[in-house]
C-alpha positions as CSV (number, residue, x, y, z in Angstrom):
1,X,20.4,-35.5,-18.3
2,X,19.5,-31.7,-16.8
3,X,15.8,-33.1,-16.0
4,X,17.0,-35.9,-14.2
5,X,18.6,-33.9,-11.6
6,X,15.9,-31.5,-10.9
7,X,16.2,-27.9,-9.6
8,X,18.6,-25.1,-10.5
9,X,21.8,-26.6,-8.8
10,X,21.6,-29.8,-10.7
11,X,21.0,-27.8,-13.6
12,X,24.1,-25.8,-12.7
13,X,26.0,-28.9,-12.2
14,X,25.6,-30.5,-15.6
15,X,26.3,-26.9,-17.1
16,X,29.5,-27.0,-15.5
17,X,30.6,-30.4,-16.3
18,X,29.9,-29.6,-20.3
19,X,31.3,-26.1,-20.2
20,X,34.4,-26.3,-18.1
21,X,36.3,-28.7,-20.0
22,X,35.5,-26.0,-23.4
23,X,36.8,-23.5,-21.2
24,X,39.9,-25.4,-20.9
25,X,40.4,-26.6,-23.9
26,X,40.1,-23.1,-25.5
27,X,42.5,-21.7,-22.9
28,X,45.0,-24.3,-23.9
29,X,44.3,-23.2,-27.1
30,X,44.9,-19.5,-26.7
31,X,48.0,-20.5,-24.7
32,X,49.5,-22.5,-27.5
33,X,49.1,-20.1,-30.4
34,X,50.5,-17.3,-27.9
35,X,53.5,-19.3,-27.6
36,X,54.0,-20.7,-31.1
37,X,53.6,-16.7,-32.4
38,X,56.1,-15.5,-29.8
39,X,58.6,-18.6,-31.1
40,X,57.6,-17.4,-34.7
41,X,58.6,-13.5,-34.2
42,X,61.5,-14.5,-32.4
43,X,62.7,-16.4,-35.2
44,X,62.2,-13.7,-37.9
45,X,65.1,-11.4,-35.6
């Protein structure tokens, strides 16, 4: 896939196609368990 492209930007590109969905998956991520602890420690008052 990289070496079809050739060069650095095409080798840029297909790093940013497989690393920015991770990126937003772990964001979600973060996001959710941030939430669900907040809902869990407001529960406990």
């Amino acid at each position: 896939m990289i070496l079809a492209h050739g060069g650095t930007v095409g080798f840029l590109a297909e790093l940013a196609v497989l690393i920015v969905p991770v990126i937003v998956l772990v964001v979600l991520a973060k996001r959710k368990t941030v939430t669900e602890d907040q809902e869990e420690k407001r529960d406990e008052r």
